[in-house]
C-alpha positions in Angstrom: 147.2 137.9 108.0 144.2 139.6 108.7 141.2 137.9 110.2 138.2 137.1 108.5 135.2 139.4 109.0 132.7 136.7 110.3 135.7 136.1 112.7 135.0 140.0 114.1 130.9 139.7 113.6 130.8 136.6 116.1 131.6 137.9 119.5 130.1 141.7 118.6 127.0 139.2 118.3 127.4 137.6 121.5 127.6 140.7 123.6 124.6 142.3 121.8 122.7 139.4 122.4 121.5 139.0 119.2 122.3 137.7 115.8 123.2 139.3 112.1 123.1 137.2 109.7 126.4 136.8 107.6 126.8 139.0 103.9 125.6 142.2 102.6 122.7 143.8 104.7 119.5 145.1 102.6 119.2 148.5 102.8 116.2 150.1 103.7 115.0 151.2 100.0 115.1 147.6 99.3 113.3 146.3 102.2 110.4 148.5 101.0 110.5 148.0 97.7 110.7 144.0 97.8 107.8 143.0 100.3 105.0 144.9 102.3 105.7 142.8 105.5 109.3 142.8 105.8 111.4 141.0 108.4 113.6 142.7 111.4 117.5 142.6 109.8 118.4 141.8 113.7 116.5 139.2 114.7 114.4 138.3 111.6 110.7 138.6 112.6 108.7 139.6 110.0 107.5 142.5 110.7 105.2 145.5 109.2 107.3 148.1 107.5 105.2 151.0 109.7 107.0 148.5 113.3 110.4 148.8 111.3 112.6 151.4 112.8 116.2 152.8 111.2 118.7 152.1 113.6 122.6 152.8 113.1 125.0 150.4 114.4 129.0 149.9 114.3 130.1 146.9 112.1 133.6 145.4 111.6 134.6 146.0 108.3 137.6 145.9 106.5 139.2 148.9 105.5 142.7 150.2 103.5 144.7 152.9 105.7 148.2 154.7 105.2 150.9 154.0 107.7 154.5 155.4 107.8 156.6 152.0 108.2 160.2 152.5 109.1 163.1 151.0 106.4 166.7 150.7 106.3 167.8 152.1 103.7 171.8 152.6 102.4 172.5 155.8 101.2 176.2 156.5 99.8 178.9 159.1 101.3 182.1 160.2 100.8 184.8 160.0 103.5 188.4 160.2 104.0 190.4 157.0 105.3 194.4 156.5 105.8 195.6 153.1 104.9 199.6 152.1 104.5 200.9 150.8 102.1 204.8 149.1 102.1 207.4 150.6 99.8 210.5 148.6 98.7 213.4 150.5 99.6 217.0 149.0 98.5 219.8 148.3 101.4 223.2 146.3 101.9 223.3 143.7 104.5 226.8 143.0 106.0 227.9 139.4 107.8 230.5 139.9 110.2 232.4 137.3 112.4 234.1 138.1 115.6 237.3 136.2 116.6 239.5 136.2 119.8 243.0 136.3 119.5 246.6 137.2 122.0 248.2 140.5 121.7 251.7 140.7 123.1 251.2 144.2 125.3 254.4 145.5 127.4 253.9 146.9 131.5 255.6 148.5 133.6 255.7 148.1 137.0 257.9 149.1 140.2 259.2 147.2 142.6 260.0 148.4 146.1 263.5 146.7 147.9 264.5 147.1 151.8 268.2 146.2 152.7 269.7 146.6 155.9 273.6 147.2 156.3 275.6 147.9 159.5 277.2 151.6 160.1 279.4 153.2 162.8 278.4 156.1 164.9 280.9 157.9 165.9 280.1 157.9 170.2 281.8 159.0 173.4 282.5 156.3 175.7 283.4 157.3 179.6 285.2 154.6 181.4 286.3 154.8 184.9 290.3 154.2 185.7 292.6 154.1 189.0 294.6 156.3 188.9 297.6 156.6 191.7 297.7 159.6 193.8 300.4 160.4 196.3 298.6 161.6 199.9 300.7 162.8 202.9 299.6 161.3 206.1 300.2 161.4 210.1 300.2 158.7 212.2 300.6 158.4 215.7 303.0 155.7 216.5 303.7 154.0 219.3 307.2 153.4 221.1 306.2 149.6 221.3 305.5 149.6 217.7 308.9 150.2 216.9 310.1 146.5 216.1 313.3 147.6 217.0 312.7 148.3 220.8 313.1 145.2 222.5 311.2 147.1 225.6 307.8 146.2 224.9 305.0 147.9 226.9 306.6 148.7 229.6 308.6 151.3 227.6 308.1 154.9 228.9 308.7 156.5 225.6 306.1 159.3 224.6 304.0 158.2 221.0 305.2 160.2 218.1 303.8 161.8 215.5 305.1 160.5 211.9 304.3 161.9 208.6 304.7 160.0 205.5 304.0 159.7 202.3 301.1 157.2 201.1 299.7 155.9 197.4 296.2 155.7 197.2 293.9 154.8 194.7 292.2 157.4 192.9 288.8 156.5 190.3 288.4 158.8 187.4 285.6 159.1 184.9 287.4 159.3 181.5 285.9 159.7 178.2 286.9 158.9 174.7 285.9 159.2 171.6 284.6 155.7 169.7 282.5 154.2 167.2 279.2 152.0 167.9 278.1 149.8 164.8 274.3 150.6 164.1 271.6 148.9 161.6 270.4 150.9 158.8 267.7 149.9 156.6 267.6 151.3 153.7 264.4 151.7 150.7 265.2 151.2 146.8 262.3 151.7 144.3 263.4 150.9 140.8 260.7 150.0 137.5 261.2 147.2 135.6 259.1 146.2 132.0 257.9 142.9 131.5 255.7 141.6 128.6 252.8 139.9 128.8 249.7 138.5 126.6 246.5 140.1 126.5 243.2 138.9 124.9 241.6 141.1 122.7 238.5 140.5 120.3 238.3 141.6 116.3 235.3 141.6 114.3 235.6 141.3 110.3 233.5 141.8 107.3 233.6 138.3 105.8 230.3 139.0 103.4 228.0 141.8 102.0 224.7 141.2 100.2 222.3 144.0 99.1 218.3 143.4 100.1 215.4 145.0 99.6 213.1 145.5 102.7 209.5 146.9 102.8 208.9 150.6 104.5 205.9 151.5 105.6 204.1 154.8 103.8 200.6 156.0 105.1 198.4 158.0 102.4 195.0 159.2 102.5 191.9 158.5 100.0 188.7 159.2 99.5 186.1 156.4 99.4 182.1 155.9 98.9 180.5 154.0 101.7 177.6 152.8 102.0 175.6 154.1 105.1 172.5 152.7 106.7 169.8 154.9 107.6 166.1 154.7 109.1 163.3 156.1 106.9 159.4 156.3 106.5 157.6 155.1 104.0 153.8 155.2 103.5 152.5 151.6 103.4 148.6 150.6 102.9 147.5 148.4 105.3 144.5 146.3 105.8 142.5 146.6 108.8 139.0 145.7 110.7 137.4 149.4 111.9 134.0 149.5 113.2 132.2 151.3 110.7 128.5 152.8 111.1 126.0 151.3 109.3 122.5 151.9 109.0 119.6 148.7 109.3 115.8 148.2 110.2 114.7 146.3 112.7 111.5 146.3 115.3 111.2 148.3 118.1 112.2 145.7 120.4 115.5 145.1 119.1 116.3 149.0 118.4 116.2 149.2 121.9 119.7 147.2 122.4 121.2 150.0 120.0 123.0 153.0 121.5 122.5 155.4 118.4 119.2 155.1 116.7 116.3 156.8 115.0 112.6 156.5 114.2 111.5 157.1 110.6 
């Protein structure tokens, strides 16, 4: 909304320090040509038209100018896009089961066996005998040894020497051959096969059913799109410009002006 023009006259008024009336200003022709004592257009003394003086001054007025407004505006495109699409594709679905069940499954293992049984080792034994053994000896004997001489000591017969014969003890090492009974242990590895059950897991096909399930399939297309996009556009538009204008007044009030001239 744009403001009125008496809205813009008011404070241009005020700081001038004077008044224009409101509406269409005479121009000077008319002024002249309507009454010999005319009146000042700014303060409105009458006033002889030889006191008048043309002034120019800048009034608010409304005027139509050409501005470039920016718009969104939606322009159309082409561009690729990839989108997917599902194809049905036909497969068999299978149910199975799994059971447990025994197995009878045959091992073999070996067994280790000690025994002991007694041997003989043939040895040599060495014992020690007595064996007799005839030595020849002397003695000395005396006359009063004899048991037959009844003299006694106070025999005068010489001592005699006597040899004889004498056994004797004798301790020999011998040897000879023998047995000594040993223990002998003895290691026996045999195999033996035993059975046994074993656990073992079966899976079956107890059903089959055919399905259809969706694959993905990506393609490409082209497409129009709308696209927003900023533009200028001339527009009129109102507004308030100060504008020269060209009035009479008297001398006193022409002096306010900036841009005047006598007649």
């Amino acid at each position: 909304m744009h403001k009125p023009l008496r809205t813009f006259l008011v404070p241009f008024m005020i700081l001038a320090g004077y008044c224009i009336p409101i509406g269409p200003l005479p121009s000077p022709a008319e002024l002249h040509a309507g009454n010999a004592d005319s009146c000042c257009a700014e303060c409105g003394t009458p006033c002889a038209a030889c006191n008048l003086v043309e002034c120019t001054v800048m009034v608010p007025m409304q005027v139509v100018v050409t501005r470039m407004q920016p718009q969104v505006v939606r322009e159309t495109k082409e561009r690729q896009e990839t989108y997917t699409v599902f194809k049905r594709v036909h497969a068999s679905r299978q149910f199975k089961r799994e059971y447990c069940y025994l197995e009878d499954q045959v091992k073999t293992k070996t067994i280790t066996e000690k025994k002991c049984h007694l041997v003989r080792n043939p040895a040599v034994c060495t014992t020690k005998v007595e064996v007799p053994q005839v030595q020849v000896r002397e003695e000395v004997v005396a006359p009063c040894a004899d048991p037959a001489c009844g003299c006694g000591a106070a025999c005068d017969i010489e001592p005699q020497v006597c040899t004889r014969e004498v056994v004797v003890p004798v301790i020999e090492e011998r040897s000879r051959p023998t047995e000594v009974p040993d223990v002998v242990f003895s290691t026996t590895k045999r195999q033996i096969d035993y059975c046994v059950k074993v656990p073992k897991k079966k899976v079956e096909v107890c059903a089959e059913e055919r399905i259809c399930k969706l694959v993905p399939v990506e393609k490409t297309r082209t497409v129009t799109v709308c696209v927003p996009k900023i533009v200028y556009q001339p527009v009129e538009v109102t507004v308030t410009k100060m504008m020269p204008q060209k009035i009479l007044c008297c001398t006193s009030c022409c002096g306010h002006h900036r841009y005047h001239h006598h007649r």
